[in-house]
N, C-alpha and C positions, 0 to 999 in steps of 0.2 A: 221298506218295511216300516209300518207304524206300530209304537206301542203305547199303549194306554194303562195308568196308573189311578186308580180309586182309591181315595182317601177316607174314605167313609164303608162301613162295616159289611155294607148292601151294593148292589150295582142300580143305575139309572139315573144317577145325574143328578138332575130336578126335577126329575117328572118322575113322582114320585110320590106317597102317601106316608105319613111320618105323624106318630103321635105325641100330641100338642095341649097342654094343658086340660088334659081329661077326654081328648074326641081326638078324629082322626084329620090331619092335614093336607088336601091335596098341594104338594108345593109346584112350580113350575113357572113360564117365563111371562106368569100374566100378575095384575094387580087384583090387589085385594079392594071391591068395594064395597063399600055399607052404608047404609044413611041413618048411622049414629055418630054425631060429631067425636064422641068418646072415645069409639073405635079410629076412627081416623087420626085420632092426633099422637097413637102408640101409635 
C-alpha cells in the first residue's frame, strides 16, 4: 500500500501554475531562462 501526503493547499506537485508577483507561474522540473542578466542573478 502507498500513501501519499500534500503539503500544499492544491494537488500536483510541481507541475503546476501558481500566482507570482502579479502573473501566472508555470512551476515544474525545468529552468527558468532569459537573456536579461538582472533576471538571472535572482
Amino acid at each position: 500500500m502507498v500513501e501519499i501526503f500534500e503539503a500544499a493547499n492544491a494537488l500536483s506537485g510541481m507541475a503546476k501554475t501558481i500566482p507570482l508577483w502579479g502573473q501566472l507561474v508555470d512551476l515544474g522540473p525545468h529552468r527558468f531562462f532569459s537573456n536579461d542578466p538582472r533576471v538571472n542573478k535572482m
